[in-house]
C-alpha positions as CSV (number, residue, x, y, z in Angstrom):
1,X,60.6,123.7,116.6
2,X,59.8,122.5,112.8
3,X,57.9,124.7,111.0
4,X,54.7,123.0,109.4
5,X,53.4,123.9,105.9
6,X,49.9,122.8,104.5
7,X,50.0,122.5,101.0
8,X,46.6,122.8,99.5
9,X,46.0,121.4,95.9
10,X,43.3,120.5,93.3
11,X,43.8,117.2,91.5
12,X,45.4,117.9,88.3
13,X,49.3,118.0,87.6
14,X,48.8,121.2,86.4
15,X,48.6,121.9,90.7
16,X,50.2,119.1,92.0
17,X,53.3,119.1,89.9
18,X,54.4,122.8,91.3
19,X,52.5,122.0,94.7
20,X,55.1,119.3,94.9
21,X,58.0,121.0,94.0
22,X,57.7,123.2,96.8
23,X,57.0,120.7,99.4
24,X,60.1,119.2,98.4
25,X,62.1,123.0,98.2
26,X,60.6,123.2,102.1
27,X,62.0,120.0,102.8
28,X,65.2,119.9,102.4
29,X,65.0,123.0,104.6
30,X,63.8,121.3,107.6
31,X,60.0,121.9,106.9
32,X,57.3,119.5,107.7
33,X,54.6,119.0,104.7
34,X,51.1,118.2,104.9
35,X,48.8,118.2,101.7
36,X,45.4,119.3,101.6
37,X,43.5,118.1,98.6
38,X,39.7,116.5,98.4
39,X,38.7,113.0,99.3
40,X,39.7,112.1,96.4
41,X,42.9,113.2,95.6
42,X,44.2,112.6,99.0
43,X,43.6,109.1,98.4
44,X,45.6,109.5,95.0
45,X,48.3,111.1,95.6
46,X,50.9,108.7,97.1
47,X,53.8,110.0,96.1
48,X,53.3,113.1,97.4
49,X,56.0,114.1,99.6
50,X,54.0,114.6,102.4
51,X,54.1,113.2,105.9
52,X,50.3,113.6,106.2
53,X,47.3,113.6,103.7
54,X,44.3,114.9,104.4
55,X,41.1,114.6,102.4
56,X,38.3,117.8,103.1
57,X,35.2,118.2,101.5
58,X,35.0,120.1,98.5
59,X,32.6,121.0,95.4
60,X,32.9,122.8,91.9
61,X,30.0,124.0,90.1
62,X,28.9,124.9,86.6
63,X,28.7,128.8,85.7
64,X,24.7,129.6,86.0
65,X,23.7,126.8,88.2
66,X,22.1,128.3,91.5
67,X,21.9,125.1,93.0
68,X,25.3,123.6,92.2
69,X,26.5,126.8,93.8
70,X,24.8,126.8,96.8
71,X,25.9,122.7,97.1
72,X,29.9,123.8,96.4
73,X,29.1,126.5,98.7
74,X,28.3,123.9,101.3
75,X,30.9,121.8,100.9
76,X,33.5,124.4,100.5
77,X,32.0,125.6,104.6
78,X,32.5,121.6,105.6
79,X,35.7,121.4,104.0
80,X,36.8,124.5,106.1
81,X,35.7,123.4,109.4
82,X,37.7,120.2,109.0
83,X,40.5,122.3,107.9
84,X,39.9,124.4,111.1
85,X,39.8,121.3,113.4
86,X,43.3,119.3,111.8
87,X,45.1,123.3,112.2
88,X,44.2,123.6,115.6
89,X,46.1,120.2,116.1
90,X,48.8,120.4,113.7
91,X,49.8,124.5,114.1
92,X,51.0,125.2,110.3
93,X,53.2,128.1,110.5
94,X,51.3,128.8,106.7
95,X,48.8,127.8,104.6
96,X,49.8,127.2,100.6
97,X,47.4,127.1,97.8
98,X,47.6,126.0,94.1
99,X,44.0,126.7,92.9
100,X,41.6,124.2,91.6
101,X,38.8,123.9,93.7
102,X,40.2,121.1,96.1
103,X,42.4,124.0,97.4
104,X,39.4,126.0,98.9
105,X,38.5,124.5,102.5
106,X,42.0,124.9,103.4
107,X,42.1,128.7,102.6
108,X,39.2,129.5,103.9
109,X,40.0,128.0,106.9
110,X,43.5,129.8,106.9
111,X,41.6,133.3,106.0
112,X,39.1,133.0,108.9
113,X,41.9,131.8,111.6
114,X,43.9,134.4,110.3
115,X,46.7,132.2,109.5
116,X,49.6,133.3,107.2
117,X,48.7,132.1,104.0
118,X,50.5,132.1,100.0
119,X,48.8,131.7,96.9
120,X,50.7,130.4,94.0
121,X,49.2,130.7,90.6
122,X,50.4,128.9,87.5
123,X,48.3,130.5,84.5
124,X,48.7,133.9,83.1
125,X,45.5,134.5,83.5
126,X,44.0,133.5,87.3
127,X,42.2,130.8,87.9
128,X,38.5,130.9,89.1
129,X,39.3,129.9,92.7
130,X,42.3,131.7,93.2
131,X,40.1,134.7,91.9
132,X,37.9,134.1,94.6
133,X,40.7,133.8,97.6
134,X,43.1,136.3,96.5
135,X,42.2,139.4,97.8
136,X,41.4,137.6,101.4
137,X,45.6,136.0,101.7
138,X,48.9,137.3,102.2
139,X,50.7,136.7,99.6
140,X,50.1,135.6,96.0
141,X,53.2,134.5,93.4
142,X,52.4,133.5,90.2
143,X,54.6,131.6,87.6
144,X,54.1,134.5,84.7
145,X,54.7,138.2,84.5
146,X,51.6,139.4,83.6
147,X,48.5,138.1,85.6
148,X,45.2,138.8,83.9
149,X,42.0,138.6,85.9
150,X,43.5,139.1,88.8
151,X,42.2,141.9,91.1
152,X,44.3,145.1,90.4
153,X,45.6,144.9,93.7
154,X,46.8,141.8,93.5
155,X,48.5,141.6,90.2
156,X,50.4,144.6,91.4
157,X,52.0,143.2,94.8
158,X,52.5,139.6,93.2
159,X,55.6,138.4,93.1
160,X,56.8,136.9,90.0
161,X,58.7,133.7,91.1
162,X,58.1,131.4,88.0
163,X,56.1,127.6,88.1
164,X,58.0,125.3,90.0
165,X,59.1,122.3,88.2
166,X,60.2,118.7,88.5
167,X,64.2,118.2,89.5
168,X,64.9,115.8,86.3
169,X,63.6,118.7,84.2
170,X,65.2,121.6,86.5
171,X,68.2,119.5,85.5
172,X,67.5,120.5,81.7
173,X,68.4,123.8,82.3
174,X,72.1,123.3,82.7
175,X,72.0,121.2,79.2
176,X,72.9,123.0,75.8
177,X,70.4,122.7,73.0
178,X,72.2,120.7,70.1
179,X,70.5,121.7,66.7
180,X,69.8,118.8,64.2
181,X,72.7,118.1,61.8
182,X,72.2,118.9,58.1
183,X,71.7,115.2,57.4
184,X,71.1,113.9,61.0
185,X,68.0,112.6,62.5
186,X,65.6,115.2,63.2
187,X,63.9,114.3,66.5
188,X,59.8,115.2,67.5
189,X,58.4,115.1,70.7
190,X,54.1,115.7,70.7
191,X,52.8,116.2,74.4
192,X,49.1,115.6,74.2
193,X,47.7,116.6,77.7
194,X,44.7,114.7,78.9
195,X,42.9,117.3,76.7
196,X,44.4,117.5,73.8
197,X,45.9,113.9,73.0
198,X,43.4,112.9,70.6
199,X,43.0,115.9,68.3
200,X,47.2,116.0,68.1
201,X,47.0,112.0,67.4
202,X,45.0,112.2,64.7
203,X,46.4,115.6,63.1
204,X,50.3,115.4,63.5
205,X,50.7,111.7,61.6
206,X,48.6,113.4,58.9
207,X,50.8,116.2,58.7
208,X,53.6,114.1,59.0
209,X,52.5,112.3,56.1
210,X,52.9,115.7,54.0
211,X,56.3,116.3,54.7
212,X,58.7,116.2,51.8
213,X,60.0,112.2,51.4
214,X,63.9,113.2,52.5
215,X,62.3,115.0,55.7
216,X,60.7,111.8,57.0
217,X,63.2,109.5,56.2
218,X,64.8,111.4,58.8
219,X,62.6,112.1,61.6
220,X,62.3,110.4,65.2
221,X,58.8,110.9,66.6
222,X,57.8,110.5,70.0
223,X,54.2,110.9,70.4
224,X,52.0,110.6,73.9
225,X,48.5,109.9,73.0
226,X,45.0,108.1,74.7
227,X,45.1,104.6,74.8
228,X,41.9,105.2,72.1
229,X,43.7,106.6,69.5
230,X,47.2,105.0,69.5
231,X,46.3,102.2,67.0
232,X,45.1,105.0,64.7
233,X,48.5,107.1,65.3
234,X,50.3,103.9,64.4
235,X,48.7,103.5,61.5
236,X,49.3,107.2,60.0
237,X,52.9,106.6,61.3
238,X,53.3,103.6,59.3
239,X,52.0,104.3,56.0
240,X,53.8,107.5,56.9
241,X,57.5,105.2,56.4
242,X,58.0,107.4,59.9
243,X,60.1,106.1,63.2
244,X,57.4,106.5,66.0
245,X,56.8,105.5,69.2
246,X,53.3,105.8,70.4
247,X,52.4,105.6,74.5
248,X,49.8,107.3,76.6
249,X,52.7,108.4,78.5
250,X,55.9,108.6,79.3
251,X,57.9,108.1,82.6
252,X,61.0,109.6,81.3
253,X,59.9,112.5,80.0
254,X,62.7,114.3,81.0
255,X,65.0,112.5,79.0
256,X,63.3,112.6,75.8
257,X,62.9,116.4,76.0
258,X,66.2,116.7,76.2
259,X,67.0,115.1,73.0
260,X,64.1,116.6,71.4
261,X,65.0,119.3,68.4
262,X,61.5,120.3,68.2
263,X,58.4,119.9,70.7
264,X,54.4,120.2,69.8
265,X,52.1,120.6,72.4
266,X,49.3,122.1,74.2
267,X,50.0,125.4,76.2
268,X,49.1,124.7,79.9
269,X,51.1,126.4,82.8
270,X,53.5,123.4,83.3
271,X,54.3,122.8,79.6
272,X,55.2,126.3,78.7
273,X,57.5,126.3,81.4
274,X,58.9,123.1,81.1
275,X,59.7,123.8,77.4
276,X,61.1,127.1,78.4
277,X,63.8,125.5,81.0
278,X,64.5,122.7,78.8
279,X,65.1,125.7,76.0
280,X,63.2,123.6,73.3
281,X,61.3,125.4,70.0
282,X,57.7,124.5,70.1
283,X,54.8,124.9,68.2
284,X,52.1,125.1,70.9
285,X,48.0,124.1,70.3
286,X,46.0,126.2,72.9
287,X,43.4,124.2,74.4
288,X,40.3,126.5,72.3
289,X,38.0,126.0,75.3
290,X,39.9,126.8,78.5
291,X,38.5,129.1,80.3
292,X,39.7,132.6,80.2
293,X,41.9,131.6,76.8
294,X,44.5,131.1,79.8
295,X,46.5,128.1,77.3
296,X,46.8,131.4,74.7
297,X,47.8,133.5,77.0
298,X,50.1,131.1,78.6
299,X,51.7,130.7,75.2
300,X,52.4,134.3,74.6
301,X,55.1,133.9,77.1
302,X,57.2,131.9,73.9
303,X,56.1,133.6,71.5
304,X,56.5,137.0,72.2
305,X,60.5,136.3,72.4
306,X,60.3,133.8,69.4
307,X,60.7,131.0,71.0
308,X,57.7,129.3,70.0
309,X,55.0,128.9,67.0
310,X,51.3,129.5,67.8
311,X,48.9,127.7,66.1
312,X,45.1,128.1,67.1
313,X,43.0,125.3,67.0
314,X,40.2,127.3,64.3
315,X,43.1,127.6,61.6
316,X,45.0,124.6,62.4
317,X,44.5,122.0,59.4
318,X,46.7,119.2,58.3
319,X,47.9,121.7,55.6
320,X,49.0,124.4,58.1
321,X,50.7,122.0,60.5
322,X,52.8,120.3,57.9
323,X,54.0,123.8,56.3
324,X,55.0,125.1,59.9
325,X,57.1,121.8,60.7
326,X,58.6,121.5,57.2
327,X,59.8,125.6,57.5
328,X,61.3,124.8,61.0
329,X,62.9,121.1,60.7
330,X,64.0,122.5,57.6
331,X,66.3,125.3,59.3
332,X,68.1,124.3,62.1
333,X,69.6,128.1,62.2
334,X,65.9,129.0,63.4
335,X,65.7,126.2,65.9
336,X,68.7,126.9,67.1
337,X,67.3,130.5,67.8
338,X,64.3,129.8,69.2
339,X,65.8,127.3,72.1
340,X,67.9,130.1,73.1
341,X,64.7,132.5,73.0
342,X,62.7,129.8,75.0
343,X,65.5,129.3,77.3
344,X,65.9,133.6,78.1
345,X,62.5,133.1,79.9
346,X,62.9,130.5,81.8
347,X,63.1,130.7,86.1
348,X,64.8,127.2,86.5
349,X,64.8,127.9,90.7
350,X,61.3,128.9,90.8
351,X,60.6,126.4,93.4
352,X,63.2,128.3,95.4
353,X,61.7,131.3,94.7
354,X,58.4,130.7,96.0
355,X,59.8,128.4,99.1
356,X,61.7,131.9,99.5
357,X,58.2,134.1,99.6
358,X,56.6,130.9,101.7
359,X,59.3,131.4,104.2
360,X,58.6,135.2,104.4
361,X,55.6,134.9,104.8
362,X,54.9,132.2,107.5
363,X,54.7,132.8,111.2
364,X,57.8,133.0,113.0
């Protein structure tokens, strides 16, 4: 018979980004998918690769809020005795989660049937609900060798498998970085994130703007920004005498990090790795209130080899920004350097990997 996997999932493409690459690794190895997500991701999620969606209840809460625990507590138990009903008629051989709170009901219910159940997290530093669940499943992978927060126990039997990514990306990994000729255009691609589009699309045309004339003339930005700030961007861009395009986002992302020479982002999971398979230089802006510093630590990963520039949010200035861009644009030696740095830490077949531990660890 086919073997079922529930794939549980908060809302973000920080979760479902990996969570789908899986489902689509189980696939095309005969597995049926279902996700399991809250009302309202379920609802969003369309092009999930999933033969069934199922929306359970679920809460979050605030750190210090009695009451908004006790209410997430609730809805977590709801959540788990819907999940208990839908696995008593579907029979998944395993139960997957990708944190965020929207994965909860569907562990628990896993833990208490005793189901065989993965956790997979993307941070290096764990995640508040995959804190909560991991000493109760199986298995936990993780995306990053080291795995802060995480119960001793745990960060010591986890297997290291990588953060699954999209195929056009996985794709990038088989393409050579091409450094900037000495005259050439010198192309810039700036990944905002949902948290962190409008402090780079106000401070990288400003930077840009402080570049040496004969560097500008020359550049090729590609900037993703909110809809709020793209007619300021423009501006900057402008007055800047600077090639730009300015969107909220863009579909073929895959395409223009490929071409990009240099890459300036936030650090979530899913960028870092992204940039690491594509083997692009970055200079990455953690996010200076995530929780846990997990963007910073996430970055590290780059850095450490030297494939990547830090630059923290309470010394970034216009000043700094423009004197790290003009040092690397102006030495493609070093960029050259750091994509091959980026590129040595890279796990291109993570979404093999883990569909590997999944299989392992589901019921026969």
């Amino acid at each position: 018979m086919r073997k079922i996997a529930v794939v549980a999932a908060g809302g973000t493409g920080g979760h479902l980004f990996p969570a789908q690459a899986l489902a689509e690794a189980l696939i095309a190895r005969g597995w049926g998918i279902v996700l399991a997500s809250d009302e309202r991701v379920a609802g969003l999620a369309q092009d999930f690769p999933a033969e069934r969606r199922i929306g359970l209840s679920a809460a979050t809460f605030r750190r210090g809020d009695p009451i908004g625990m006790a209410r997430a507590g609730f809805a977590v138990m709801r959540g788990a005795l819907q999940a208990r009903a839908l696995f008593r008629e579907i029979g998944p051989n395993v139960v997957v989660g990708f944190g965020g709170y929207p994965s909860v009901p569907a562990l628990v219910a896993a833990v208490l049937d005793r189901r065989p159940t993965v956790i997979h997290e993307q941070n290096a530093v764990m995640g508040r609900a995959n804190r909560f669940l991991a000493p109760h499943v199986k298995q936990v992978a993780c995306a990053f060798p080291t795995l802060q927060k995480a119960p001793p126990k745990v960060a010591a039997s986890a297997a290291v498998v990588g953060n699954p990514v999209r195929p056009q990306i996985r794709a990038l990994a088989e393409v050579a970085y091409v450094p900037p000729e000495p005259d050439g255009p010198l192309r810039l691609l700036v990944t905002g994130g949902s948290q962190g589009a409008r402090l780079l699309s106000e401070l990288v045309p400003e930077a840009i703007k402080a570049l040496p004339e004969d560097l500008r003339k020359r550049l090729i930005v590609q900037q993703q920004t909110r809809k709020e700030s793209m007619n300021t961007a423009r501006r900057a861009y402008r007055d800047a005498l600077v090639d730009a395009e300015i969107a909220p986002f863009f579909r073929d992302i895959a395409s223009r990090l490929r071409d990009a020479h240099l890459v300036i982002g936030r650090s979530g999971a899913g960028s870092v790795c992204e940039f690491a398979v594509a083997g692009k230089p970055a200079i990455l802006i953690p996010l200076a209130i995530a929780l846990d510093d997990d963007q910073g630590q996430n970055a590290k990963l780059l850095a450490d080899v030297g494939g990547a520039e830090i630059a923290r949010e309470a010394q970034l200035t216009v000043e700094s920004l423009a004197n790290a861009l003009e040092t690397l644009l102006s030495n493609p030696a070093r960029l050259a350097r750091m994509a091959a740095a980026s590129r040595s830490v890279a796990i291109p077949d993570a979404a093999e990997r883990l569909a590997d531990v999944v299989e392992r660890t589901a019921a026969p």
